[in-house]
Jmol script that loads the backbone (N, CA, C; Angstrom):
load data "model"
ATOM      1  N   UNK A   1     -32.061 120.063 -35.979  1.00  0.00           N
ATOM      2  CA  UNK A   1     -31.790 119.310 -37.175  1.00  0.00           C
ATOM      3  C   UNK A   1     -33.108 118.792 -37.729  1.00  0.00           C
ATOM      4  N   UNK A   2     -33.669 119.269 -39.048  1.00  0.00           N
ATOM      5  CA  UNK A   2     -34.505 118.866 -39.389  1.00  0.00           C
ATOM      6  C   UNK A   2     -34.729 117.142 -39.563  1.00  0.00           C
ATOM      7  N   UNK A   3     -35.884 116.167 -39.474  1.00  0.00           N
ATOM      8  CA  UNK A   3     -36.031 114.957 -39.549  1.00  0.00           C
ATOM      9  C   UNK A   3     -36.674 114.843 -40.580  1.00  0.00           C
ATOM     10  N   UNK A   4     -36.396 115.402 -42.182  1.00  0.00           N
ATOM     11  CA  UNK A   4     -37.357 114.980 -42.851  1.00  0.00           C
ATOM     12  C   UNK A   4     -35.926 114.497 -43.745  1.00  0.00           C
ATOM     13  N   UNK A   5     -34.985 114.450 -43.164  1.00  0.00           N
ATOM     14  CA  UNK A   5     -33.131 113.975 -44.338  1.00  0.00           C
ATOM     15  C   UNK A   5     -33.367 112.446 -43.785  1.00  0.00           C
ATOM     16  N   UNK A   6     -32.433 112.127 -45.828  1.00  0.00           N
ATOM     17  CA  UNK A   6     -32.700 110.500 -45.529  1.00  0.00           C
ATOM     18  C   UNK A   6     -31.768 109.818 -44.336  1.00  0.00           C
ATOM     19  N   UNK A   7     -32.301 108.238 -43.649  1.00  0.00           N
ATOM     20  CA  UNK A   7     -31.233 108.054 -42.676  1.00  0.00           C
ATOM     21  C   UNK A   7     -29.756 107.750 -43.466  1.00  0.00           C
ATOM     22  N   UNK A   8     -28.926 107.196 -43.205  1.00  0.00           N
ATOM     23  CA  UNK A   8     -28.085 106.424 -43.818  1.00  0.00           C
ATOM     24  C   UNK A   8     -27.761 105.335 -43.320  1.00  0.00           C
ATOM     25  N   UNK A   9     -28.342 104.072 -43.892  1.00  0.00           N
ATOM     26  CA  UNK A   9     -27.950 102.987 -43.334  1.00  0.00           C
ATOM     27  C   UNK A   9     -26.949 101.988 -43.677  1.00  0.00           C
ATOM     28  N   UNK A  10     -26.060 101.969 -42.359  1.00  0.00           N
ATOM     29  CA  UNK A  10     -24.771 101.400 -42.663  1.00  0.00           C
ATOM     30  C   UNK A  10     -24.539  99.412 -42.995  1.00  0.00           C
ATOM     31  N   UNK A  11     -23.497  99.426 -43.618  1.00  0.00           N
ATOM     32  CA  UNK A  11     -23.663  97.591 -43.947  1.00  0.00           C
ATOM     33  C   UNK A  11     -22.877  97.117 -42.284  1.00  0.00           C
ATOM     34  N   UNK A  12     -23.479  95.715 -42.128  1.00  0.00           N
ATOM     35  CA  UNK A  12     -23.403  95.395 -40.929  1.00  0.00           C
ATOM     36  C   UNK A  12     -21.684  94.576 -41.138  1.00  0.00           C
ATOM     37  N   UNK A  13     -21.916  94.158 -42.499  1.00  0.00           N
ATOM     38  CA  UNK A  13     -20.602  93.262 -42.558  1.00  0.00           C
ATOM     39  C   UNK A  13     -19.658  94.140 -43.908  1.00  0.00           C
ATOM     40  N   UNK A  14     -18.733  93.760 -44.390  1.00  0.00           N
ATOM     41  CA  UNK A  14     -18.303  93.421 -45.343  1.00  0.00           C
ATOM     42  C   UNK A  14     -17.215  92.176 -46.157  1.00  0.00           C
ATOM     43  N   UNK A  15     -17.219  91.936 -47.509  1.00  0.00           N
ATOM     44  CA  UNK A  15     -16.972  90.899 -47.824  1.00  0.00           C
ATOM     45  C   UNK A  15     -15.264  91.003 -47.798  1.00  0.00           C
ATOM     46  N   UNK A  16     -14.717  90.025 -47.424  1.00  0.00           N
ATOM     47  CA  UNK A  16     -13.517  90.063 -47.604  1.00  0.00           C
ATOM     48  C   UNK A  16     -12.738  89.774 -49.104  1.00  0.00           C
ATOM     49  N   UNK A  17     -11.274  90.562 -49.413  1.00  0.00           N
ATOM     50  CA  UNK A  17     -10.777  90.521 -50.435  1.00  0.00           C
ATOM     51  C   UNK A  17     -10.657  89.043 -51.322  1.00  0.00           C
ATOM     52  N   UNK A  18     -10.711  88.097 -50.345  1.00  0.00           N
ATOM     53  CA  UNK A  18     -10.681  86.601 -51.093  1.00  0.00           C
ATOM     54  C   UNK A  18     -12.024  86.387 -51.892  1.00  0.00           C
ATOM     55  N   UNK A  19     -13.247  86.758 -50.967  1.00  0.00           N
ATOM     56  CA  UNK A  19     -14.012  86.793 -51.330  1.00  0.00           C
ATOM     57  C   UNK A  19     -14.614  87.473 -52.918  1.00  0.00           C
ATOM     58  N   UNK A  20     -14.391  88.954 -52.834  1.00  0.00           N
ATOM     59  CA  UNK A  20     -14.512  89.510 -54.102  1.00  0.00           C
ATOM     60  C   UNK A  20     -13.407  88.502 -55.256  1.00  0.00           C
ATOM     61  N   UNK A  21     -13.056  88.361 -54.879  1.00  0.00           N
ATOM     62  CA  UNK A  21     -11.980  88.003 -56.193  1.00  0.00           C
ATOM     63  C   UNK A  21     -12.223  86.754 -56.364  1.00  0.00           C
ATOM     64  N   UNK A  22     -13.208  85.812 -55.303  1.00  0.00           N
ATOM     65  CA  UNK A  22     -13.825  84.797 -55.899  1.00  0.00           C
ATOM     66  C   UNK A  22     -14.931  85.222 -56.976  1.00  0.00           C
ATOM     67  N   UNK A  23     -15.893  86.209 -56.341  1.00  0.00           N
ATOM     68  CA  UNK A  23     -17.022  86.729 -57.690  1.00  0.00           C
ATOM     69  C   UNK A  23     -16.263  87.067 -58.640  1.00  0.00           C
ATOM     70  N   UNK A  24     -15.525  87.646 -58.294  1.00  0.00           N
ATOM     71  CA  UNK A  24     -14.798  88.027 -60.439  1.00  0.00           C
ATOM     72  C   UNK A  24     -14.254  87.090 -61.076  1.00  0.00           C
ATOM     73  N   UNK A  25     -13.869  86.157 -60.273  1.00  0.00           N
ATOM     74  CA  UNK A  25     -13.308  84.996 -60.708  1.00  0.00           C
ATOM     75  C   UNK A  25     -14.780  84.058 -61.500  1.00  0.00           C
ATOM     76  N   UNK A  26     -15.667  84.169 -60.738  1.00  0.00           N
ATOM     77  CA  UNK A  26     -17.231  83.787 -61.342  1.00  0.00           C
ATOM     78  C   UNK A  26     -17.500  84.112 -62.211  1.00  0.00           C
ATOM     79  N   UNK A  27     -17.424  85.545 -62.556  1.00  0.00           N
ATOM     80  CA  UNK A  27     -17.978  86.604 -63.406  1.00  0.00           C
ATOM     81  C   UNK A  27     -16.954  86.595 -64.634  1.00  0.00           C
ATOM     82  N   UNK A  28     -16.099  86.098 -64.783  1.00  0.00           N
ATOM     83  CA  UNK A  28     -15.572  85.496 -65.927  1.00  0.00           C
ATOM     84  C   UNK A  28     -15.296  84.183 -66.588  1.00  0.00           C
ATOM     85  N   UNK A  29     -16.253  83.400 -65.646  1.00  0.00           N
ATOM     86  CA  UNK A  29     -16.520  81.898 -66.393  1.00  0.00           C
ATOM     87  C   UNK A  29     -17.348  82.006 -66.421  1.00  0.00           C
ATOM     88  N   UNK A  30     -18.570  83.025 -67.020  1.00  0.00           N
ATOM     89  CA  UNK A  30     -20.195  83.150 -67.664  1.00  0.00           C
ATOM     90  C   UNK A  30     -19.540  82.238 -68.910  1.00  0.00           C
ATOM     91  N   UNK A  31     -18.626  83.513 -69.389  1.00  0.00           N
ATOM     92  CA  UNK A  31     -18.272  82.725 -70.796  1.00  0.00           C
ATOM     93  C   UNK A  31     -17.887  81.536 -71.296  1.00  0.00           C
ATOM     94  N   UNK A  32     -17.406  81.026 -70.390  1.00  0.00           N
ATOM     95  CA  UNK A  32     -17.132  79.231 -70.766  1.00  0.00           C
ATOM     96  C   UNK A  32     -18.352  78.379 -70.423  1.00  0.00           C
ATOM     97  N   UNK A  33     -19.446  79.085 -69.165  1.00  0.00           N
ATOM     98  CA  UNK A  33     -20.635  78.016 -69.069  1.00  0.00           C
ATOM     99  C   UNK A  33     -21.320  78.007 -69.877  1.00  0.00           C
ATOM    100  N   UNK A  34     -21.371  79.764 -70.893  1.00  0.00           N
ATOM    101  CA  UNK A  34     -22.137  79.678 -71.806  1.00  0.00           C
ATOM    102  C   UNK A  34     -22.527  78.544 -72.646  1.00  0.00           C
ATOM    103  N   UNK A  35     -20.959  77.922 -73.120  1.00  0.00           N
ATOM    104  CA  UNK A  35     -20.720  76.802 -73.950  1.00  0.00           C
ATOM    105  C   UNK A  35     -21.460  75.607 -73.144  1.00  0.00           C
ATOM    106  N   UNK A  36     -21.331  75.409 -72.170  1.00  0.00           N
ATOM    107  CA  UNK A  36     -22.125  74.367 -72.468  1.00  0.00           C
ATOM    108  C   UNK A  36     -23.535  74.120 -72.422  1.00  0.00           C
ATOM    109  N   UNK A  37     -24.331  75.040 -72.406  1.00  0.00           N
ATOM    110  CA  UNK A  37     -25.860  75.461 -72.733  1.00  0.00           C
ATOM    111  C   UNK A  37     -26.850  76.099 -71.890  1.00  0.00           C
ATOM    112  N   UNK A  38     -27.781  76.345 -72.385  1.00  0.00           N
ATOM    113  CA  UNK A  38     -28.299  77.804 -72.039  1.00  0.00           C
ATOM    114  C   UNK A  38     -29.077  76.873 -70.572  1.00  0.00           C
ATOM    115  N   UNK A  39     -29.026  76.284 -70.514  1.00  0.00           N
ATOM    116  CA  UNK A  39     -29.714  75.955 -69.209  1.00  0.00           C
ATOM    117  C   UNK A  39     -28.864  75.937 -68.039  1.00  0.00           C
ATOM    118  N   UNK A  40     -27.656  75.934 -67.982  1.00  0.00           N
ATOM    119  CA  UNK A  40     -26.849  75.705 -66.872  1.00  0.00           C
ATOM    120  C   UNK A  40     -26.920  77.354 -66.851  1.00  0.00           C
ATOM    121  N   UNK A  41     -26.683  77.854 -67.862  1.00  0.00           N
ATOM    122  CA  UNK A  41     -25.705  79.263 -68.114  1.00  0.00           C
ATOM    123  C   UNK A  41     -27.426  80.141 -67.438  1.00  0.00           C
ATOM    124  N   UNK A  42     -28.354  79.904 -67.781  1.00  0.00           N
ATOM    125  CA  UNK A  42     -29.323  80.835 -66.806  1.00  0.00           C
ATOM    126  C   UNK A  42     -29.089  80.326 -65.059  1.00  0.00           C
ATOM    127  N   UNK A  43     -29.156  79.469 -64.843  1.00  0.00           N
ATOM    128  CA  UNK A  43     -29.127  79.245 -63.556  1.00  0.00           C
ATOM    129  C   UNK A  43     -27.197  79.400 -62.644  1.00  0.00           C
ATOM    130  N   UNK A  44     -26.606  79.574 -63.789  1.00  0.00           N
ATOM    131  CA  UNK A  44     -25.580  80.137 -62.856  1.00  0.00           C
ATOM    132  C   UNK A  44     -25.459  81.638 -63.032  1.00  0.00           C
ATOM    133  N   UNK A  45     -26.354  82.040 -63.977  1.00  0.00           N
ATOM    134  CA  UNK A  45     -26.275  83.778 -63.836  1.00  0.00           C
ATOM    135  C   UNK A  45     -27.552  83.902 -63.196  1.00  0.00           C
ATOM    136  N   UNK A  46     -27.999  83.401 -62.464  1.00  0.00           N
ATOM    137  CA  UNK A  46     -29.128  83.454 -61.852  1.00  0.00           C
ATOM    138  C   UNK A  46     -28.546  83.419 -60.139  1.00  0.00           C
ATOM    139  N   UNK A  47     -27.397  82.331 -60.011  1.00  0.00           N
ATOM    140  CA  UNK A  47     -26.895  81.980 -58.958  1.00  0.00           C
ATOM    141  C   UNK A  47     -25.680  83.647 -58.314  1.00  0.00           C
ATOM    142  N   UNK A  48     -25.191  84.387 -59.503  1.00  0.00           N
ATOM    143  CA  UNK A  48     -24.448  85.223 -59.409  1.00  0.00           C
ATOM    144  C   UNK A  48     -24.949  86.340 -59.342  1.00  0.00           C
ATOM    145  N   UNK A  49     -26.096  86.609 -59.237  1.00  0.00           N
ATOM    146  CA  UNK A  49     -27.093  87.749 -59.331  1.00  0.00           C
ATOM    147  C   UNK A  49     -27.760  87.368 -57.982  1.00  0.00           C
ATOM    148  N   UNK A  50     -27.969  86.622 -57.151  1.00  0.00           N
ATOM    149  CA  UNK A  50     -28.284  86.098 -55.793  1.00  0.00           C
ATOM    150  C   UNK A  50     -26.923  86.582 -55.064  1.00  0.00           C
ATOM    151  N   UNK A  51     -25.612  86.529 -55.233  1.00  0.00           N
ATOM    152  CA  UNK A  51     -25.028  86.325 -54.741  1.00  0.00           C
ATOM    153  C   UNK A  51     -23.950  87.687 -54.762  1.00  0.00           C
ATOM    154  N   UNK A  52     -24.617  88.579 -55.645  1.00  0.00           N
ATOM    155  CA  UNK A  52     -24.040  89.837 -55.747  1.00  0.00           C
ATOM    156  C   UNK A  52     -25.533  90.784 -55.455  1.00  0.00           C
ATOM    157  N   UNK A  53     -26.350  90.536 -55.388  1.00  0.00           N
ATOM    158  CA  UNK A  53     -27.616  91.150 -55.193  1.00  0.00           C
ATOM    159  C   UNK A  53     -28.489  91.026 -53.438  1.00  0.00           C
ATOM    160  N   UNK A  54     -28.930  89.716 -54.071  1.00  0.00           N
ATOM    161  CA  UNK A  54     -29.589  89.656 -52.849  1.00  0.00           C
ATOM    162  C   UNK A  54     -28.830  88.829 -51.147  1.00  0.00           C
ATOM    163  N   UNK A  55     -27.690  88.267 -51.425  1.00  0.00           N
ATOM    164  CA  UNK A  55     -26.924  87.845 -50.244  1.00  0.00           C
ATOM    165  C   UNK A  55     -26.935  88.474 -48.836  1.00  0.00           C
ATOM    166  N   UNK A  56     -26.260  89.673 -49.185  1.00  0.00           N
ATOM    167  CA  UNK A  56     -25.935  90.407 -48.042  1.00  0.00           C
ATOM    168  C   UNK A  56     -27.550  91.232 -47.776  1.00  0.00           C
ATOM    169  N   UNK A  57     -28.292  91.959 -48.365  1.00  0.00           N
ATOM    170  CA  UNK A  57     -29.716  92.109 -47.926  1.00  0.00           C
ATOM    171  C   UNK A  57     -30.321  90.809 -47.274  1.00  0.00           C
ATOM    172  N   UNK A  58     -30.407  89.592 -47.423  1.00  0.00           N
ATOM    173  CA  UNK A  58     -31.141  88.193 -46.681  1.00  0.00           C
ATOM    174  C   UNK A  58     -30.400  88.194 -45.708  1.00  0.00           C
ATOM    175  N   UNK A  59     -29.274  88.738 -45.611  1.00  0.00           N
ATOM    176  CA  UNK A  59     -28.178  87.779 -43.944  1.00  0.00           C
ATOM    177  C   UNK A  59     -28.569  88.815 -43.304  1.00  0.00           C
ATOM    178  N   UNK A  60     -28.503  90.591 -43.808  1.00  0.00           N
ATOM    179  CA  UNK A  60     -28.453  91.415 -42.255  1.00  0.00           C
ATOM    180  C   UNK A  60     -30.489  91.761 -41.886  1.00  0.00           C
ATOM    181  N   UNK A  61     -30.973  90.949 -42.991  1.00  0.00           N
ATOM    182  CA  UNK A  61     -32.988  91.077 -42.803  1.00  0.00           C
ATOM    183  C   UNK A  61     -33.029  89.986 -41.939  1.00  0.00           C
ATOM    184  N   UNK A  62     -32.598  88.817 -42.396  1.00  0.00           N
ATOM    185  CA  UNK A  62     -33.067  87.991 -41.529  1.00  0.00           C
ATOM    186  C   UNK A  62     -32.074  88.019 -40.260  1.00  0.00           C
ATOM    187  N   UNK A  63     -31.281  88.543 -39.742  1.00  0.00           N
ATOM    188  CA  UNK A  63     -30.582  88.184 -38.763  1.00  0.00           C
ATOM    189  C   UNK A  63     -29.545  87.121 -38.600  1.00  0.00           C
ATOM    190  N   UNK A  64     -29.346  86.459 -39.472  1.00  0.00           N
ATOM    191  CA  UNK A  64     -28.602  85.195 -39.449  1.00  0.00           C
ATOM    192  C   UNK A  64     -27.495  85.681 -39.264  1.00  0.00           C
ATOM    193  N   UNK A  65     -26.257  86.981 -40.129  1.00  0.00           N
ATOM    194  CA  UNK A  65     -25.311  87.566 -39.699  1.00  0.00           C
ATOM    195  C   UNK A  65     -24.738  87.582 -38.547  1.00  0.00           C
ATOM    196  N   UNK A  66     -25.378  88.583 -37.731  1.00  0.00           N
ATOM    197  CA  UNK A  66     -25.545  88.788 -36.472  1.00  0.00           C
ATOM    198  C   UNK A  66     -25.353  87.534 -35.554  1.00  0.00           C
ATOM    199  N   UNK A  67     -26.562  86.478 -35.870  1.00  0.00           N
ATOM    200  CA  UNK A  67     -26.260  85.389 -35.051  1.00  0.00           C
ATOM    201  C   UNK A  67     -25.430  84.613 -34.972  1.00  0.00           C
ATOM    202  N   UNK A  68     -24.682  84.715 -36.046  1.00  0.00           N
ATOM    203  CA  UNK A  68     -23.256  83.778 -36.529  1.00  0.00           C
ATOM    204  C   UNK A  68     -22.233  84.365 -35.941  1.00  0.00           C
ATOM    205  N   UNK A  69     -22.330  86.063 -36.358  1.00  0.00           N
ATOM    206  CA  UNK A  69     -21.099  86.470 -35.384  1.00  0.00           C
ATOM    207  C   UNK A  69     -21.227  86.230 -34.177  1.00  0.00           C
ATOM    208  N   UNK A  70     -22.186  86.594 -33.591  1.00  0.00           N
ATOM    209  CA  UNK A  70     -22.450  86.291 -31.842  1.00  0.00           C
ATOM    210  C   UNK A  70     -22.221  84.875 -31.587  1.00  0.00           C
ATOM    211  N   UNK A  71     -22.197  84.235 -32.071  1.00  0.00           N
ATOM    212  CA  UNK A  71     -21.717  82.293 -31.990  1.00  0.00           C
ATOM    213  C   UNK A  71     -20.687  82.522 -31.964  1.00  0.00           C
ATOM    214  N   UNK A  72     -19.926  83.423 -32.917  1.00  0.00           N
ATOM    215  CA  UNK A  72     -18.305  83.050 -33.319  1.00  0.00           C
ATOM    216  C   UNK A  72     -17.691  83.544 -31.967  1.00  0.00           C
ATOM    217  N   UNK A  73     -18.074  84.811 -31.440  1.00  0.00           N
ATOM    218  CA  UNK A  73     -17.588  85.091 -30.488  1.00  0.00           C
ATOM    219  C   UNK A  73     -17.748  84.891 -29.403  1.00  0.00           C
ATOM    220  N   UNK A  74     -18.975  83.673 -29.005  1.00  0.00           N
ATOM    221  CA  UNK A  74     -18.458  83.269 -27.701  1.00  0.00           C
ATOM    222  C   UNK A  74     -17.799  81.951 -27.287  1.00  0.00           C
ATOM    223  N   UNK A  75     -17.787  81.252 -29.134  1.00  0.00           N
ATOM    224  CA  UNK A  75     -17.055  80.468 -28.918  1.00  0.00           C
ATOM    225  C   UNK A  75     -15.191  80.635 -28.982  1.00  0.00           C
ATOM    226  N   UNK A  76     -14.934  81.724 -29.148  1.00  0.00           N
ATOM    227  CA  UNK A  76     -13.742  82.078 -29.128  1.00  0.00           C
ATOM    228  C   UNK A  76     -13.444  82.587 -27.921  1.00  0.00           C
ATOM    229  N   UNK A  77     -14.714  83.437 -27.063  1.00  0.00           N
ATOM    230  CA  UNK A  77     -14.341  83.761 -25.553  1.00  0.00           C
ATOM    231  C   UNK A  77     -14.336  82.194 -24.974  1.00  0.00           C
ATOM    232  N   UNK A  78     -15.384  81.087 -24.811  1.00  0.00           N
ATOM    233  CA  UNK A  78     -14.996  80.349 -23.944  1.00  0.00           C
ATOM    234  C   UNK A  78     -13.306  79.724 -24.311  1.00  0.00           C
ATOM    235  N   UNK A  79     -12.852  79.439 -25.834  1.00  0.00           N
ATOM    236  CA  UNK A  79     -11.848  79.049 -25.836  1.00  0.00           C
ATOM    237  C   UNK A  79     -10.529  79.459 -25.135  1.00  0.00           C
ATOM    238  N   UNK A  80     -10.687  80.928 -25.392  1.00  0.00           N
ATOM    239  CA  UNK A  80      -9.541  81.878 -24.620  1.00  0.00           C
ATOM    240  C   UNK A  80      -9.925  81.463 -22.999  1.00  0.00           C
ATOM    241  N   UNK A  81     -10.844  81.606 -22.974  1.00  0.00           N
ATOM    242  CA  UNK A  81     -10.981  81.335 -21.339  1.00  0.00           C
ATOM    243  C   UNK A  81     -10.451  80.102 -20.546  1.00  0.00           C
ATOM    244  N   UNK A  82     -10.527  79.029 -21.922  1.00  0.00           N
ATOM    245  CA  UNK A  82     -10.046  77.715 -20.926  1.00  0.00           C
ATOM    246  C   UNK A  82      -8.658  77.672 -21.409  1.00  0.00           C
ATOM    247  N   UNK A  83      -7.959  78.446 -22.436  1.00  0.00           N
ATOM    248  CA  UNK A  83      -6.228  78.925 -22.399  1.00  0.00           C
ATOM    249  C   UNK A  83      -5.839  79.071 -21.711  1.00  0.00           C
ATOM    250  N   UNK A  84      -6.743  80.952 -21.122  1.00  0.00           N
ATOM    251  CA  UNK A  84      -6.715  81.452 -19.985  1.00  0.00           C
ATOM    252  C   UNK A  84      -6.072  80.879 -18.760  1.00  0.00           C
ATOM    253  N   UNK A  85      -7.148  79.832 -18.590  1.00  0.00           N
ATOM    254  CA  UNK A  85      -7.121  79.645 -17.161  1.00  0.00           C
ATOM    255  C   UNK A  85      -6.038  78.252 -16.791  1.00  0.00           C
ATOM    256  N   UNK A  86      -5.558  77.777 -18.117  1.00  0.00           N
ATOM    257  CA  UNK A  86      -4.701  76.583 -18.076  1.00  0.00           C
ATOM    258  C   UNK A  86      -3.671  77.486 -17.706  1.00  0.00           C
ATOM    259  N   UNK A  87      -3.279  78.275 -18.577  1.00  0.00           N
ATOM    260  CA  UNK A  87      -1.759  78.417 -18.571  1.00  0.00           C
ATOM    261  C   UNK A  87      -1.838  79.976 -16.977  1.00  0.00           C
ATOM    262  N   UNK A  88      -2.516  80.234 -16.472  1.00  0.00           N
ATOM    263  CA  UNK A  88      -2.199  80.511 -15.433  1.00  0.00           C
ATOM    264  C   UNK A  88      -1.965  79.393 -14.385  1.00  0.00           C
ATOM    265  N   UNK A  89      -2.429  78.557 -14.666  1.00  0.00           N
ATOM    266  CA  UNK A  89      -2.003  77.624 -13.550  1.00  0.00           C
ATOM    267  C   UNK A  89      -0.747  76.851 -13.981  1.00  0.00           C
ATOM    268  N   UNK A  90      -0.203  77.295 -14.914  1.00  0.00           N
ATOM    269  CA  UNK A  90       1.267  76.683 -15.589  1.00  0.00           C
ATOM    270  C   UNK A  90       1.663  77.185 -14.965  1.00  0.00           C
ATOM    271  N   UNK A  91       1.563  79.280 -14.968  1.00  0.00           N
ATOM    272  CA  UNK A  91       2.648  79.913 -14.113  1.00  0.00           C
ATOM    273  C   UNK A  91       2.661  79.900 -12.856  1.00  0.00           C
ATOM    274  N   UNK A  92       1.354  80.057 -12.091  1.00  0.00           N
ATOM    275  CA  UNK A  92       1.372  79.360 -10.878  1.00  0.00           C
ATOM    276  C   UNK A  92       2.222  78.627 -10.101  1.00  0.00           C
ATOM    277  N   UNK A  93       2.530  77.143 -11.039  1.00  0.00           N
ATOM    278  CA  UNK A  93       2.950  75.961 -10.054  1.00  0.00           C
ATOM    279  C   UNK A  93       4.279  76.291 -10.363  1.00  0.00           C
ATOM    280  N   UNK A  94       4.926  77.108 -11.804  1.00  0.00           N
ATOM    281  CA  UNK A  94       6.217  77.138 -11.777  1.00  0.00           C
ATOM    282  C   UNK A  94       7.029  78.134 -11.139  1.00  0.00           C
ATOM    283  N   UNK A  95       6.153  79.214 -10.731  1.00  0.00           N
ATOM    284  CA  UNK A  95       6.602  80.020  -9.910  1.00  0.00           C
ATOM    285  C   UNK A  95       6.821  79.571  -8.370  1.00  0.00           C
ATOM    286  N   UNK A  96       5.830  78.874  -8.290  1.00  0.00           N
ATOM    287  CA  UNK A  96       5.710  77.502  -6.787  1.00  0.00           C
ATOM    288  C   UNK A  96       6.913  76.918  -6.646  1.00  0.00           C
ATOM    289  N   UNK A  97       6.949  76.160  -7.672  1.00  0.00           N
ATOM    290  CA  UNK A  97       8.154  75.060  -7.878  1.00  0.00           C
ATOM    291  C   UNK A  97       9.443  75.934  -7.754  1.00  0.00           C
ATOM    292  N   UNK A  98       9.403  77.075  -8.858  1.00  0.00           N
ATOM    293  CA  UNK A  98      11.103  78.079  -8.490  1.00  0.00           C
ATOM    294  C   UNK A  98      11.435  78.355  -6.799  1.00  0.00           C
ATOM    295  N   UNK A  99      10.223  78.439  -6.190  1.00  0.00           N
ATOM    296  CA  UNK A  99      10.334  79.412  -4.944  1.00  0.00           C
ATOM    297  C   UNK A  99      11.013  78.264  -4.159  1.00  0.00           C
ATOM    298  N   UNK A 100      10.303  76.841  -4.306  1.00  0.00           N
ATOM    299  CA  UNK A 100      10.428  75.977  -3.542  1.00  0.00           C
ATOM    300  C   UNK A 100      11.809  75.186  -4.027  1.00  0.00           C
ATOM    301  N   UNK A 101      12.536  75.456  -5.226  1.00  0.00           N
ATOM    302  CA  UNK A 101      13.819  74.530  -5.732  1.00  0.00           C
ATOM    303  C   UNK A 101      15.068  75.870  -4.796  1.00  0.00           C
ATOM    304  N   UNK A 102      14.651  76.945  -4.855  1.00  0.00           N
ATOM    305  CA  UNK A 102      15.922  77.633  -4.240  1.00  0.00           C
ATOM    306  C   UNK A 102      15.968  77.694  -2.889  1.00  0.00           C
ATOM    307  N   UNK A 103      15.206  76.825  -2.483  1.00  0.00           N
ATOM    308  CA  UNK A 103      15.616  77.239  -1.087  1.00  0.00           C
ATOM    309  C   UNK A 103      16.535  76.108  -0.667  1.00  0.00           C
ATOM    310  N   UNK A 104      17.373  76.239   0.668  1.00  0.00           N
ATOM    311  CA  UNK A 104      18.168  75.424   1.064  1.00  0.00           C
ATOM    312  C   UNK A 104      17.624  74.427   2.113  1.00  0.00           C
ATOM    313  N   UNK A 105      16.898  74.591   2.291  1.00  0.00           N
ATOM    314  CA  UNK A 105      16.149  73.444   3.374  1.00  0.00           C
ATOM    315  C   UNK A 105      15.290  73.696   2.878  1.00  0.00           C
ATOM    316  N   UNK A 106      15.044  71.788   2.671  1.00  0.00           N
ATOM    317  CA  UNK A 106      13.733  70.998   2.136  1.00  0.00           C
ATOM    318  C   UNK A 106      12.574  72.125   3.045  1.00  0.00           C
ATOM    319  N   UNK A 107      11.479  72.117   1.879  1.00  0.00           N
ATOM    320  CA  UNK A 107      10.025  72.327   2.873  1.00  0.00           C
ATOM    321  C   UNK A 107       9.252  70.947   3.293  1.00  0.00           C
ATOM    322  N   UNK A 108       9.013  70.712   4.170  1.00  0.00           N
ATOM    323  CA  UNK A 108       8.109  69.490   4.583  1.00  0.00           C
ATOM    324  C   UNK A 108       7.043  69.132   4.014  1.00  0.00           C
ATOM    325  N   UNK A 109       6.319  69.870   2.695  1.00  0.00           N
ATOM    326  CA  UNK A 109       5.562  69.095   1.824  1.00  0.00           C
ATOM    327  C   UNK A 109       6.069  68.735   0.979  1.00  0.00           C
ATOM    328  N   UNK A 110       7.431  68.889   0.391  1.00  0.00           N
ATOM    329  CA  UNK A 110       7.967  68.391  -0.528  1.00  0.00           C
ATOM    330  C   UNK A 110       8.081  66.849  -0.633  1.00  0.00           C
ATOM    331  N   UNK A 111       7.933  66.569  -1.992  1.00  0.00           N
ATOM    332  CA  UNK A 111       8.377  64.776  -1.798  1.00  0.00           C
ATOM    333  C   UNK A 111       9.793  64.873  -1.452  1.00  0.00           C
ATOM    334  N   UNK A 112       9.951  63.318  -1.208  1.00  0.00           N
ATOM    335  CA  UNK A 112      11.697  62.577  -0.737  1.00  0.00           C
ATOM    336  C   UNK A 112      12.415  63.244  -1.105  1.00  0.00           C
ATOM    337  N   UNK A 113      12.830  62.936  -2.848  1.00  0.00           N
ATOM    338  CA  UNK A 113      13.889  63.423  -3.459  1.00  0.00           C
ATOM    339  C   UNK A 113      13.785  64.641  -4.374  1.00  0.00           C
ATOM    340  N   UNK A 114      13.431  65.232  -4.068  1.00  0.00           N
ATOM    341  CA  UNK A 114      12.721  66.677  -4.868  1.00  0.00           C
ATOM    342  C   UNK A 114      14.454  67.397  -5.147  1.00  0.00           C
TER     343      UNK A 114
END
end "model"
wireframe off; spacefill off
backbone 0.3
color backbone group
């Protein structure tokens, strides 16, 4: 395979549908900021041209992407983990407790009136 073909480089993220339909939702109140003067109206088409342009190039250059997802997900592994490990010990003691309510003679660690 020759190496002189361009690479293709893939996007690391993409924006979700709420998202786009917030920019279009942007991209059609140019016309009402217009009104209220040319100074707001450059700096919010200035703000929408950052934000359809250069956004996603700054998050996957600088890495910040990446590092956010990798946060997100280990704060969602430790969470699952301490779920995890609660509710096995739910089933644990209730499987304990079933073994120990059917039987017909008390076990001797049981309390008094169990």
């Amino acid at each position: 395979m020759p190496d002189d073909l361009p690479t293709i480089r893939h996007r690391q993220f993409e924006y979700s549908p709420l998202l786009h339909g917030v920019y279009r939702g942007m991209l059609w109140t140019v016309i009402p900021v217009a009104l209220l003067g040319w100074e707001i109206l450059v700096g919010y088409v200035s703000l929408l041209l950052f934000l359809g342009f250069g956004l996603r190039p700054l998050l996957e250059l600088t890495g910040l992407y990446r590092l956010l997802s990798h946060s997100m997900v280990v704060i969602q592994e430790k969470t699952d983990e301490k779920f995890l490990k609660k509710r096995a010990e739910e089933i644990d003691r209730k499987t304990r407790d079933e073994k120990y309510r059917k039987r017909r003679l008390k076990h001797p660690d049981l309390p008094k009136h169990w």
